[in-house]
C-alpha positions in Angstrom: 0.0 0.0 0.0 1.0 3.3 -0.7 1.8 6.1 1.9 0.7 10.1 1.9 0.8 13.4 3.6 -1.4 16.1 3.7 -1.4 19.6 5.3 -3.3 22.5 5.2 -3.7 25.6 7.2 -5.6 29.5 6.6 -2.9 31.3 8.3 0.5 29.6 8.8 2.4 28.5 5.3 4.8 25.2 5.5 7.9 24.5 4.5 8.2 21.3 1.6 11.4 20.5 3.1 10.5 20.6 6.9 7.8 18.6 6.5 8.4 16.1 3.5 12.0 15.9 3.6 13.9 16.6 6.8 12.8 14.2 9.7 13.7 11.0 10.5 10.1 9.8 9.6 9.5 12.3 7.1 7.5 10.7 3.7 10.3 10.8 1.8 11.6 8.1 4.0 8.5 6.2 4.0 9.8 4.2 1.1 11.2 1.6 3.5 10.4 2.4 6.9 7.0 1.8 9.4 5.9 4.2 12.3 2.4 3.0 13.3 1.5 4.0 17.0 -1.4 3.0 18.1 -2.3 0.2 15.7 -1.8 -2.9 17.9 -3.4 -1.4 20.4 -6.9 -0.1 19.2 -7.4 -2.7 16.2 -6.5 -6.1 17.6 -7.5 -9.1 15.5 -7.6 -12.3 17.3 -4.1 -13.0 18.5 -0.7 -11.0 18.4 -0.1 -12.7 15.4 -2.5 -12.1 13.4 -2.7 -8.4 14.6 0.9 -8.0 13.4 0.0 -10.3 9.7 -2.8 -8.1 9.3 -0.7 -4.5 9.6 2.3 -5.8 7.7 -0.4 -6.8 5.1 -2.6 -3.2 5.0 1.2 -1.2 5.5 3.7 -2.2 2.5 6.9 -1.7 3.9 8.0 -0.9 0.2 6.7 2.2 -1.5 9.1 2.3 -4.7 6.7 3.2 -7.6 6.7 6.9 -7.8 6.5 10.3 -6.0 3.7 13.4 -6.4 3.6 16.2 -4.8 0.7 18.7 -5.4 1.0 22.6 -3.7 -1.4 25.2 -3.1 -0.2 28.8 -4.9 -2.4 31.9 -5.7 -0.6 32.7 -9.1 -3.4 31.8 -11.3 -6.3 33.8 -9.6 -3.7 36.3 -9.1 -3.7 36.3 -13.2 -7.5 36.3 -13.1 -7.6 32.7 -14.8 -9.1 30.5 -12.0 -11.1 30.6 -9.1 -9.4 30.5 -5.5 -5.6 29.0 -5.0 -4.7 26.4 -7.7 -2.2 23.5 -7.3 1.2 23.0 -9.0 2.4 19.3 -9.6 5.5 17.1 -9.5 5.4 13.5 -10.4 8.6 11.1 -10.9 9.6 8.3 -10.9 12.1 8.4 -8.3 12.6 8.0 -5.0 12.4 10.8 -3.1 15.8 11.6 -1.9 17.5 10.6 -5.0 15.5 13.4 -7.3 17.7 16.7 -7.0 14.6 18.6 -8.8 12.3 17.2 -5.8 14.7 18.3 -3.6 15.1 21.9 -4.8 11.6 21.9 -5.2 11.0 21.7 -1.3 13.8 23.7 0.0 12.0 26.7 -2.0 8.3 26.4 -2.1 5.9 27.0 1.1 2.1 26.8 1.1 -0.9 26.7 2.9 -1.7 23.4 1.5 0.0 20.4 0.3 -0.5 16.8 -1.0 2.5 14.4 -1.0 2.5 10.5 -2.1 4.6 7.9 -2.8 3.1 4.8 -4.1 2.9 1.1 -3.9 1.8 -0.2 -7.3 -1.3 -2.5 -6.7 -2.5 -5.4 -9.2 -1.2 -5.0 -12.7 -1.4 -1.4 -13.0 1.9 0.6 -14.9 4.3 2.4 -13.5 4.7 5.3 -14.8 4.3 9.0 -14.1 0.3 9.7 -15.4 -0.2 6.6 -12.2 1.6 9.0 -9.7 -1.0 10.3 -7.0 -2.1 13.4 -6.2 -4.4 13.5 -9.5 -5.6 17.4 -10.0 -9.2 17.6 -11.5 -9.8 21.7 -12.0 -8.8 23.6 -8.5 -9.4 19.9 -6.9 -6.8 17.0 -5.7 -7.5 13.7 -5.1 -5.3 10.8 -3.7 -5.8 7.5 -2.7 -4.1 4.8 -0.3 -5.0 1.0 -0.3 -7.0 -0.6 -3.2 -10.5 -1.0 -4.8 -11.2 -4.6 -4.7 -11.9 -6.7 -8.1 -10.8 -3.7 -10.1 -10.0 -5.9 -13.3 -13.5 -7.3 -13.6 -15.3 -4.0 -12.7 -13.4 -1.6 -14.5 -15.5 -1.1 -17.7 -18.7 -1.2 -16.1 -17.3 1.2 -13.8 -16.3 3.3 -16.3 -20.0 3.9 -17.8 -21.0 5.7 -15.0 -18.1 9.0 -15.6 -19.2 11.9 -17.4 -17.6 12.8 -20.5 -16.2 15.7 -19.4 -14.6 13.9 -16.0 -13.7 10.9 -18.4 -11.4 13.2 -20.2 -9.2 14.0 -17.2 -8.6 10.6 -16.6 -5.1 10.3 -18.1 -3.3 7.2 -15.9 -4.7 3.4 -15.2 -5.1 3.1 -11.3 -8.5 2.2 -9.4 -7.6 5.0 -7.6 -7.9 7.8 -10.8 -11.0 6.2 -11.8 -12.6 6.3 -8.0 -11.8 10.1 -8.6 -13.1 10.2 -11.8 -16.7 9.1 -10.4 -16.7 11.4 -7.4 -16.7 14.0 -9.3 -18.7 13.0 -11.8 -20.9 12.6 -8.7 -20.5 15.9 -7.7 -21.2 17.1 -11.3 -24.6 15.9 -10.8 -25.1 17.8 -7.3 -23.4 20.8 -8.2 -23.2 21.4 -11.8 -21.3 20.8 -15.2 -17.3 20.7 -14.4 -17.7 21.3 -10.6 -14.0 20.8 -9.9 -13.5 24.3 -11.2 -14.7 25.6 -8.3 -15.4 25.1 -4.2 -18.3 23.9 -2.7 -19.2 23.1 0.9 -17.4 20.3 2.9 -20.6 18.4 3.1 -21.8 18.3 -0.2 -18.0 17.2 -1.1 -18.8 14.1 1.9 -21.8 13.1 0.7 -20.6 13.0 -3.1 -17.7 10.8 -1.8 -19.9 8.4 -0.2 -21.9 8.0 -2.5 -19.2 7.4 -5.1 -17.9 4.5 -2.5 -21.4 3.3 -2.5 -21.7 2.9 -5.6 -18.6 1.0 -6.3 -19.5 -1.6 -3.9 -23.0 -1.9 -5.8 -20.6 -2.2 -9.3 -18.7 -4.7 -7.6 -21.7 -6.8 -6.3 -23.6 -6.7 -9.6 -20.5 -7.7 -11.9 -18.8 -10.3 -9.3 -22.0 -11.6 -8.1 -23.2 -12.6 -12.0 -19.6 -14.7 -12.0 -20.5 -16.2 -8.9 -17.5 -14.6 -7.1 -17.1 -13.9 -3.3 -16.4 -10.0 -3.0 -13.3 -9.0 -1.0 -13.0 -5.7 0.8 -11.6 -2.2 -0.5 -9.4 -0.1 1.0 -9.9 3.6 0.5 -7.7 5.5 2.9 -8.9 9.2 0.5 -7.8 12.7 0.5 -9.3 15.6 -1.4 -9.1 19.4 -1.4 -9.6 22.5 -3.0 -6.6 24.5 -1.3 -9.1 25.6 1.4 -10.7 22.6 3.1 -9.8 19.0 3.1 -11.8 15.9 3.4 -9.8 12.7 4.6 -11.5 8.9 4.4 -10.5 6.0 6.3 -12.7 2.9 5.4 -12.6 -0.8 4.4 -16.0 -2.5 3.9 -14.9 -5.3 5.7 -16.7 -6.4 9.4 -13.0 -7.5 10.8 -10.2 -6.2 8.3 -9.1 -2.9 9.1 -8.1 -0.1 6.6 -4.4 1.0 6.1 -3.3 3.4 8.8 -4.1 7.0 8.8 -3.5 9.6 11.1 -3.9 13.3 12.2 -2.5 16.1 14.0 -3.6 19.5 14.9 0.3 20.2 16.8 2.8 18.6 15.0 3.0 21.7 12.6 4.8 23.4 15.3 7.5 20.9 15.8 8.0 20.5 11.7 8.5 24.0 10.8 11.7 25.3 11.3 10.3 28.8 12.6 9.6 27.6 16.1 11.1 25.8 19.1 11.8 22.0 19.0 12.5 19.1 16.1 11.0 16.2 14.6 13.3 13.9 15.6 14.2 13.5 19.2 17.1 14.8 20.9 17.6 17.3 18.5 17.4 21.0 19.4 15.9 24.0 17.9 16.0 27.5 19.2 13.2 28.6 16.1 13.3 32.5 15.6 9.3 32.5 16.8 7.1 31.1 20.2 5.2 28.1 20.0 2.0 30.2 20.9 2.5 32.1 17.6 2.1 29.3 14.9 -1.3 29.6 13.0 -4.2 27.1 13.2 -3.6 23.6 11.0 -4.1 20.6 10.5 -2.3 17.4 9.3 -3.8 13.9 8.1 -1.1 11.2 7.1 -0.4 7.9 6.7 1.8 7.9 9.4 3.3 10.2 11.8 6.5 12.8 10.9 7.6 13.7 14.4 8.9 11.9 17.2 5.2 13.1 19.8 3.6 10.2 19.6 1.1 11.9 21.4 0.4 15.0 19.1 -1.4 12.6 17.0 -4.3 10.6 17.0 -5.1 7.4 14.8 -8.7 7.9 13.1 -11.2 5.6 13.4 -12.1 2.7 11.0 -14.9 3.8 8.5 -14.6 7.6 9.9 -13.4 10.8 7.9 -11.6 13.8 9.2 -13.2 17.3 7.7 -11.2 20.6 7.8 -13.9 23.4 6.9 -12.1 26.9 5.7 -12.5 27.8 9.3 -10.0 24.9 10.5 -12.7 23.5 11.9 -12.2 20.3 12.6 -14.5 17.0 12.9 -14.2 13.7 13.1 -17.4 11.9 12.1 -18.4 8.5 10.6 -18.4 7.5 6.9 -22.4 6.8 5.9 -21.9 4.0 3.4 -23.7 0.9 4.1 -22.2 -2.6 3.1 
């Protein structure tokens, strides 16, 4: 499975490098380490072992198959040629810390919002740079962690329910594009023709989600059921935003199997940026030219955690989403999809 990180925040801009590159944990490192606190404890299966089989299973510990990294900037509405902040991309092929342009790339750009991924090709699907996650639809990204189940037998039927105009956008082969590509033709239908050109309220942007989930499990019963197949879980650990609110998934339609791990933080922020007092990585001191009490409201959802305080984060609940309205509120509520 693959691994992500997301941040966002109204008032208080991040760093690429402080939070993707430079600690111990950091994602960029996440191509071949595990940090997953709390797992064992809150989602036992039936014995240690199993617990442990189960984790190892949902967490690949190899995540070689490409990098993406999607940031917020105003330049475009600045230019009067979109509507609220728009996201730059960066996808390649390599890992993380051997790309000198990823590299540069972070130790120059901050932002109020950012996607980061590194994936874990699943099935038969190619790897190449169109596959890469985050995938931008208008002022919208979308990216995806685990896997939708019976993807092969589904995927045409699947594809008859995308609009034409979301069908276009689609330019890779993942489950994970095409899960994407029916949200927002989803959304389409709520909000209007091409709604990924503009914002729209957290809730709608929930309920068009859950629907698109519920309706790949329907896909998936009618086409697996007709062969006479038993119908495996899907993992879909999701993130989307516009720039200015973020919507984060963790689900598995499974009674017993958990989803890949996902976390948040609403105090880690502090520790990654190099403006303030302390480190990610233990033992390490940091003066910081401002106070702790200064740093801006924000919010962090990620695969796993980026900073040695274990207790700054918190491990969401199976089948529950984390929503981050353009107030920074924050909730953490259940996913309404019925299986």
């Amino acid at each position: 499975m693959c691994r992500w990180f997301s941040y966002i925040s109204t008032t208080e801009p991040c760093l690429l490098e402080d939070v993707l590159i430079v600690p111990k944990h950091s994602l960029a490192k996440q191509v071949h380490d595990r940090y997953l606190p709390y797992l064992s404890e809150y989602e036992q299966d039936t014995t240690k072992v199993a617990t442990k089989a189960e984790s190892s299973l949902r967490n690949s510990p190899y995540n070689m198959d490409g990098l993406g990294v999607g940031w917020y900037t105003n330049v475009r509405a600045e230019y009067g040629e979109c509507d609220g902040p728009h996201p730059a991309l960066y996808k390649v092929l390599h890992l993380p810390l051997s790309d000198p342009v990823f590299a540069s790339i972070c130790a120059n750009t901050s932002t109020h919002c950012v996607f980061a991924h590194i994936r874990a090709a699943s099935g038969d699907t190619a790897i190449t740079q169109y596959n890469c996650h985050p995938f931008q639809f208008g002022r919208w990204l979308f990216m995806h962690n685990g896997s939708v189940a019976h993807f092969a037998e589904i995927r045409r039927t699947l594809a008859l329910e995308f609009s034409d105009e979301a069908s276009a956008l689609v330019k890779g082969t993942t489950d994970s594009e095409r899960l994407a590509a029916l949200f927002f033709t989803i959304l389409e239908g709520r909000r209007g023709a091409k709604a990924w050109e503009t914002s729209h309220p957290l809730a709608e942007v929930k309920a068009a989600m859950e629907e698109a989930i519920t309706k790949v499990i329907e896909v998936q019963k009618r086409v697996m059921g007709s062969d006479g197949a038993g119908l495996d879980g899907s993992s879909l650990n999701l993130a989307i935003t516009d720039g200015t609110q973020l919507l984060a998934i963790r689900f598995r339609n499974h009674a017993t199997e958990h989803p890949p791990s996902l976390y948040y933080s609403t105090k880690a922020g502090v520790t990654l940026n190099r403006k303030y007092p302390d480190h990610p990585d233990e033992g390490v001191d940091r003066d910081g030219l401002k106070a702790e009490s200064e740093h801006g409201e924000h919010v962090i959802v990620a695969s796993e955690p980026s900073t040695y305080k274990e207790h700054d984060w918190r491990l969401i609940q199976k089948n529950h989403c984390i929503m981050v309205d353009v107030n920074m509120q924050l909730q953490e509520v259940p996913v309404d999809v019925a299986f």
